[in-house]
N, C-alpha and C positions, 0 to 999 in steps of 0.2 A: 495829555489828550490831544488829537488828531484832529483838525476841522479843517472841513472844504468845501469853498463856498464859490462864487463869484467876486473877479476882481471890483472895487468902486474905486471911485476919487482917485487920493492918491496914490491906490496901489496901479489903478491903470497910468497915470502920469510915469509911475517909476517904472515899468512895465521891462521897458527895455535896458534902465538899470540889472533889471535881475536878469535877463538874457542873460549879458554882457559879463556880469558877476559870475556864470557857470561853466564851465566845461564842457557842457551839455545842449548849452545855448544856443542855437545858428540864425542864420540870415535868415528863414524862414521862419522862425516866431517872433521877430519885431512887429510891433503892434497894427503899424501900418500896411502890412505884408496882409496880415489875417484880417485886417478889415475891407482889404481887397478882397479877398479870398472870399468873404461874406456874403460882399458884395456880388460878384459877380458869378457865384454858385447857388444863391437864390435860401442861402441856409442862415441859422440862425450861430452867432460866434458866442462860446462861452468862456471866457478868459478865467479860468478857474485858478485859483490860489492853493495853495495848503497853510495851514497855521498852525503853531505847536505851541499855544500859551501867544504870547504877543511875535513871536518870532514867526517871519517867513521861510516854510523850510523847500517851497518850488513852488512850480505854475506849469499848469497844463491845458492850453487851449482846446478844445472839441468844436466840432462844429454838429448843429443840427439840424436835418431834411428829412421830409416829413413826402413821401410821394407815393398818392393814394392807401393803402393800405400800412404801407409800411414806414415804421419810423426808423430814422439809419440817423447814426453818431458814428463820425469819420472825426480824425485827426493824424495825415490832413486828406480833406475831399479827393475822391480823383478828378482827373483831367485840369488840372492845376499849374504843372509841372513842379511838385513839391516833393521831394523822394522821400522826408522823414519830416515828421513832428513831435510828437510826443509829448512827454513831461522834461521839465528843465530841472534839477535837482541844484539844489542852494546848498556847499561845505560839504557834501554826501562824500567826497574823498578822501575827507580829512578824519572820517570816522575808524574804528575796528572794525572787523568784518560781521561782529555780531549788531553792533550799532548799526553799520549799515542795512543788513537785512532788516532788522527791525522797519527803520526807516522808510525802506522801498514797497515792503509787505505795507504795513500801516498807509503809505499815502497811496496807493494802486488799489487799496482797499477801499477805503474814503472817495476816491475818485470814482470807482463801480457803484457804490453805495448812494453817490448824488445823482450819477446816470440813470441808475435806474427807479428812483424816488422822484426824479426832476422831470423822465422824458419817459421809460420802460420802454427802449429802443425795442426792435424786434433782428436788427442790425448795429454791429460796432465792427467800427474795422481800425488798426489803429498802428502807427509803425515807427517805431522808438529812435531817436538820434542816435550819432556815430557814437561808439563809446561806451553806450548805457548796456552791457551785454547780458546783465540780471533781470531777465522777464519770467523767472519764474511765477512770481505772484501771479501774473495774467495767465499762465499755465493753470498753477494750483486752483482760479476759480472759473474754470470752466473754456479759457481762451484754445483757441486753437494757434498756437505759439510756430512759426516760421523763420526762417534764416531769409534773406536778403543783400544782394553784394553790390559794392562798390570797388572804384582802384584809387589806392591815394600815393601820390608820388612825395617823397620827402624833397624838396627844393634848394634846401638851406646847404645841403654837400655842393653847390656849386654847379653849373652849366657843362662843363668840363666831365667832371664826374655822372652826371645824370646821362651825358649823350655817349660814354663809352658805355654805359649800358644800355641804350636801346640795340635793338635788332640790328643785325645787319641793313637792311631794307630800310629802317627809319633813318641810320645815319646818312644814306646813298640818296630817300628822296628828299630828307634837308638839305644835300649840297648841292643835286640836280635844283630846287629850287631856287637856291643862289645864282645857279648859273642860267638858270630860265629868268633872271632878276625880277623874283616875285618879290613884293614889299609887305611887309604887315603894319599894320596903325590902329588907329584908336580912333574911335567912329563917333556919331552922336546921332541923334533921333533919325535923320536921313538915312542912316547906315543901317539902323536898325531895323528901318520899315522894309531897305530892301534885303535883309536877312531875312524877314520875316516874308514876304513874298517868294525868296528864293525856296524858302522851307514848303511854303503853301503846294508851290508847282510839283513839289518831289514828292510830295507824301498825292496830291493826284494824279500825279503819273503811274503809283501805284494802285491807285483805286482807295486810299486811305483817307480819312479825315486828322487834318491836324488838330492834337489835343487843345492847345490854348489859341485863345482868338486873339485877334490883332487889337482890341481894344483894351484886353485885361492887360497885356503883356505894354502898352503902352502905359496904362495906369501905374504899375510896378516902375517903370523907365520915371517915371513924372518923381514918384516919391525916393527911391535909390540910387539916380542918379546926378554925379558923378562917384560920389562916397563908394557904397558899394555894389554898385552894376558898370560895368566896362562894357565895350563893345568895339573888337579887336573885328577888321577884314582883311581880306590878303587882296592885292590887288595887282594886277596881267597887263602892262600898255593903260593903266589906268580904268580897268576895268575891274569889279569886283568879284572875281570866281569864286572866294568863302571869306566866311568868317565865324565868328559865336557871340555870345551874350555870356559873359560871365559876372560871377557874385565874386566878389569882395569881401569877409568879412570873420573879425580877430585878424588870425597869423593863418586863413585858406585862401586859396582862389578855387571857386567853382567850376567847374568844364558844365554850364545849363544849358543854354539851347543856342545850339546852333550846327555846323559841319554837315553843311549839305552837298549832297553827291555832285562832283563836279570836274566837268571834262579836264581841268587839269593834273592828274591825278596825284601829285606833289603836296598841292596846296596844303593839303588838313594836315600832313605830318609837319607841315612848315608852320603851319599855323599854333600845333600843340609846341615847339619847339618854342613860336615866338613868343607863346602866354607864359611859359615856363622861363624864358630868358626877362618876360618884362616884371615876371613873379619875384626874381633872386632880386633885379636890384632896384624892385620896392620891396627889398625885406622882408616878403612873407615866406611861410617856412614850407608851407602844403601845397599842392594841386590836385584836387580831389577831379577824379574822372569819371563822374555817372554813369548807370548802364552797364554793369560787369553782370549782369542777373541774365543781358540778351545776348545767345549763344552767336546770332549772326553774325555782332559784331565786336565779339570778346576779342577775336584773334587783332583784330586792328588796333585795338583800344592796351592788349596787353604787348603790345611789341616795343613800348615805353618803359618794361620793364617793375608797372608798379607794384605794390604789396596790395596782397585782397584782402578787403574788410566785410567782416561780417556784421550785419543790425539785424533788427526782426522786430516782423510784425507779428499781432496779436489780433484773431480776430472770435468773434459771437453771434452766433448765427438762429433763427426758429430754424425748423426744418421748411416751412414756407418760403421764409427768406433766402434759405439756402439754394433752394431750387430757381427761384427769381433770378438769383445773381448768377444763376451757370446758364440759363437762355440769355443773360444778358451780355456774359461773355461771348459767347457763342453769336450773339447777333450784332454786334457794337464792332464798328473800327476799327482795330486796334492801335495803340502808340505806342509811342518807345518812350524808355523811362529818360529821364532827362531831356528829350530829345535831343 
């Protein structure tokens, strides 16, 4: 028998043990992450377990917001800059294929069943880690199931190997930026405050609001940094013309937020070149590139050459709700996914 309840005691203490323990795990379900998340999205964090007899078989965070009429369960919230959450799954690889469905059916089941006995959302919106490509269950009850892309670069082939595959145009503006002697480095809260203001000015130069505030994004910096948040700039005569904020964590690096438009037009391809050179020889094997979902700026982002992955969201809507959420797209800002 299946039970799903709320994390207590020491299952919250072990929390990010079982991250860590999954496949499925990322930077964005460490405990600290979502209690940010909580925090400064005004919702309530339900750190949900699954249980199979004494054994833990996953963990699945929700969050819930309650605004006016309507009750919404996101995992994870928007305007966060969180691109996947979901459920974590414990051994689920090690299973058959019929063991696994079992598995995934039974806890995506259990996990609707506490949702809507706990809260009767009239909203769920919900969008699965890299990897977990089995959302049928959220299909079969009632989910409106979607595909969603990323680019993930394999790093471990070596520097060499990853740059005769970029583009013509990526190998020409890493060498033009050699010879412009851009430098890249590794930043810290200063650097990041002024990434974050450079971000500010570009998103209102277009009339846009930037998704995350300079204070969430600072709370994140307090609790992940240095472990796994970096913060690479490129810098002109000692001046800063770009940089990012990248995650850290297993055998990834992040591409999160940062590469903002900037008169040198060199810099960003210098910059994904430098995260990817400073990736290999700290040993990690990935560099996962957000934002392959925005047509704008797929062509920039695939000239790197990497492999497109697919995840998916899962979402459940009244028909109230449903029409809520399309004036609200319609009327709201828009951002970019990772920024």
């Amino acid at each position: 028998m299946l039970n799903v309840r709320t994390a207590e005691n020491d299952e919250l203490k072990n929390w990010d043990t079982l991250v860590g323990a999954s496949p499925y795990g990322t930077v964005f379900h460490l405990l600290d992450w979502l209690k940010i998340i909580e925090k400064h999205t005004n919702s309530i964090l339900y750190p949900l377990i699954g249980m199979k007899g004494e054994k833990i078989i996953g963990v699945f965070p929700i969050f819930y917001k309650k605004k006016g009429p309507l009750k919404m369960v996101f995992s994870p919230p928007p305007k966060v800059g969180v691109p996947y959450l979901g459920p974590v799954l414990l051994d689920y690889d090690k299973l058959k294929q019929e063991k696994k469905e079992s598995l995934i059916i039974h806890f995506c089941t259990e996990i609707n069943k506490f949702v809507n006995n706990k809260i009767r959302p009239s909203y769920m919106y919900l969008k699965l880690p890299p990897g977990l490509i089995d959302c049928r269950p959220f299909k079969w009850m009632g989910y409106q199931v979607e595909p969603f892309y990323s680019y993930l670069l394999d790093i471990s082939t070596g520097l060499s190997s990853l740059e005769s595959n970029f583009s013509m145009q990526a190998r020409k503006n890493v060498r033009k930026a050699e010879k412009e002697e851009l430098t890249i480095e590794l930043g810290d809260k200063e650097e990041l405050l002024t990434l974050y203001k450079m971000l500010y000015e570009r998103y209102a130069d277009q009339k846009r609001k930037l998704p995350i505030t300079e204070t969430y994004l600072l709370d994140i910096f307090k609790k992940l940094f240095p472990e796994n948040l970096k913060i690479f700039v490129v810098r002109h005569e000692n001046e800063i013309v770009s940089g990012g904020i990248k995650l850290c964590y297993k055998n990834k690096v992040i591409d999160w937020v940062g590469q903002p438009k900037t008169k040198m037009r060199t810099s960003n391809d210098f910059l994904h070149w430098g995260v990817m050179k400073w990736g290999i020889e700290n040993r990690y094997h990935y560099y996962e590139i957000l934002g392959a979902n925005t047509f704008s700026i797929c062509q920039f982002k695939s000239k790197f050459n990497p492999m497109l992955t697919v995840n998916f969201s899962a979402k459940k809507a009244t028909l109230f709700s449903n029409i809520v959420e399309k004036l609200y797209m319609k009327m709201r800002d828009r951002g970019s996914e990772g920024l």
